[in-house]
C-alpha positions, 0 to 999 in steps of 0.5 A: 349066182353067176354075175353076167358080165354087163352087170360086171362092166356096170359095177366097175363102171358105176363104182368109177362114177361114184367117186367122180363128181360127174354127172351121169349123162356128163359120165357116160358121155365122157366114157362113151357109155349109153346112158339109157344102159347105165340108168336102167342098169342103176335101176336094177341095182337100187331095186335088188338091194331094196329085196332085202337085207345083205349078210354082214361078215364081221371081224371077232373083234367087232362084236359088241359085248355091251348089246348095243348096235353100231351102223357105220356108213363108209364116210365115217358117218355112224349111230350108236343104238342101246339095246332094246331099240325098235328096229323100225326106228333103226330101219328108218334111221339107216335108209 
């Protein structure tokens, strides 16, 4: 799949605005961005991810031999699930 490269110009952009603690009319003021552009692209993003689920590349030496799950957030943040947990419970959980 080929990345335009506005959709490549809003992630850089949007990873920049994430680690501000601008708003994002204060954002794209300040980088002389069209606001409209960043929301209506932020809109895509949110609604491409909600399409589905992402493939996971995990380290060998993640796998878990006791069954259960672990979801780590980047923040450090994480749950810890037994086996045989209702993945609409862990669904609901990691939202």
């Amino acid at each position: 799949m080929r990345i335009s490269e506005s959709r490549k110009k809003f992630n850089v952009q949007y990873q920049i605005w994430e680690l501000s603690s601008l708003s994002r009319m204060e954002f794209c003021r300040r980088e002389g961005l069209s606001y409209s552009w960043f929301m209506t692209c932020q809109k895509k993003m949110l609604d491409e991810k909600k399409k589905g689920f992402e493939r996971l590349e995990t380290p060998h030496s993640a796998i878990s031999t006791s069954g259960a799950i672990e979801f780590h957030y980047p923040d450090g943040r994480y749950f810890v699930f037994n086996p045989g947990t209702s993945v609409n419970l862990i669904r609901e959980l990691v939202k």
